[in-house]
C-alpha positions as CSV (number, residue, x, y, z in Angstrom):
1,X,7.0,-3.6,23.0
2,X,6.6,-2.1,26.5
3,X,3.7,-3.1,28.5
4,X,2.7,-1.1,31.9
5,X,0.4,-0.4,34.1
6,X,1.9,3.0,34.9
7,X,0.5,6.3,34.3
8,X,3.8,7.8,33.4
9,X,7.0,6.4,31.9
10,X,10.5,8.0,31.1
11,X,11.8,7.9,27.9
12,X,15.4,8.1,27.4
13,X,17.4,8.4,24.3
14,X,21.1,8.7,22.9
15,X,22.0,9.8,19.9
16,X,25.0,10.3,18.0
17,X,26.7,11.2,14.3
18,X,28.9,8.5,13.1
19,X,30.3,10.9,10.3
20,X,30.3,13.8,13.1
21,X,27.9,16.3,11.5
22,X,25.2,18.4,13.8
23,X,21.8,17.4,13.7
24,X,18.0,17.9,14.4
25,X,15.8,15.4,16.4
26,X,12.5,15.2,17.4
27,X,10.2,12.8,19.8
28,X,6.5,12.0,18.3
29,X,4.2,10.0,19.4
30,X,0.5,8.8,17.7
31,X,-2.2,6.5,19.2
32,X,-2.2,3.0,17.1
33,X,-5.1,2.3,15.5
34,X,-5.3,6.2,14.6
35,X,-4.7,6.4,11.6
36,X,-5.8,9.9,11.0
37,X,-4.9,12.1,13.4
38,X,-1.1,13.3,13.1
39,X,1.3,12.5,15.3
40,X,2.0,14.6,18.9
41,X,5.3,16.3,18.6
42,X,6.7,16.0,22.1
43,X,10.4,17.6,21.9
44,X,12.0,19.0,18.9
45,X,15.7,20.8,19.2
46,X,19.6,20.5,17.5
47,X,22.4,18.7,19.0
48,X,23.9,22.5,19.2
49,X,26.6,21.8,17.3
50,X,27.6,18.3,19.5
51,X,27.8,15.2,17.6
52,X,25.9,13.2,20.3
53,X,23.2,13.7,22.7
54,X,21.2,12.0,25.5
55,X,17.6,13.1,26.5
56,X,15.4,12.2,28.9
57,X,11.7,13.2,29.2
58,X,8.6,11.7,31.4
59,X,5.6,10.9,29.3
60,X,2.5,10.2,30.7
61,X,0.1,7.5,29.4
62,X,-3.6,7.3,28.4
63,X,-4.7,3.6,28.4
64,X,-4.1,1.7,25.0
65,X,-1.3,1.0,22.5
66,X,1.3,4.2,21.2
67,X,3.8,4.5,19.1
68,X,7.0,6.6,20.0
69,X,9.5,7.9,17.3
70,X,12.5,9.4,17.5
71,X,14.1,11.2,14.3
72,X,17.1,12.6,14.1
73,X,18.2,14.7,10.7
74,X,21.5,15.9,9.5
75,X,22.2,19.0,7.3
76,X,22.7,16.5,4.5
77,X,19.5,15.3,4.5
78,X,20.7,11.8,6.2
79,X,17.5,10.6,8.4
80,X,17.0,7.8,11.3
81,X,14.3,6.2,13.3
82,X,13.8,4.4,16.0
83,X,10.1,3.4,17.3
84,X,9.0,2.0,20.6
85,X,5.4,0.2,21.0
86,X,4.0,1.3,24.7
87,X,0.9,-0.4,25.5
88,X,-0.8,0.6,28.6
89,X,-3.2,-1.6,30.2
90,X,-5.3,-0.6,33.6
91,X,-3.9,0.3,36.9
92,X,-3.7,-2.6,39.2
93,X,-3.2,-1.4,42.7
């Protein structure tokens, strides 16, 4: 778990195919304690043919607990996860 005061974080990734076949992958992100409402898709694209890839993206916060998840798919159907917990709490300046 990540906890911040900051408005905006960056969220960096890397990814890679251990049996060297393409993929998909995609950033979410959902409010905890939301049960509900579906998740914020905030990237989606292929690895373009690459077996591994890096992203980077800036996110910025509201003020409570999210859950980030990364998912990256193969053609076979092979899937993996990984989630971060952000919790941001108020500004102190």
């Amino acid at each position: 778990m990540l906890v911040t005061g900051d408005n905006v974080i960056t969220l960096n990734a890397k990814m890679y195919s251990p049996t060297g076949v393409p993929f998909k992958y995609w950033v979410m992100h959902s409010t905890l304690g939301a049960r509900a409402a579906f998740p914020d898709k905030l990237l989606y694209s292929d690895s373009k043919g690459e077996t591994e890839l890096e992203l980077s993206t800036r996110v910025y916060l509201d003020e409570g607990t999210k859950l980030f998840t990364i998912v990256a798919h193969d053609k076979d159907g092979l899937e993996s996860r990984r989630n971060l917990v952000v919790r941001k709490t108020a500004s102190v300046d």
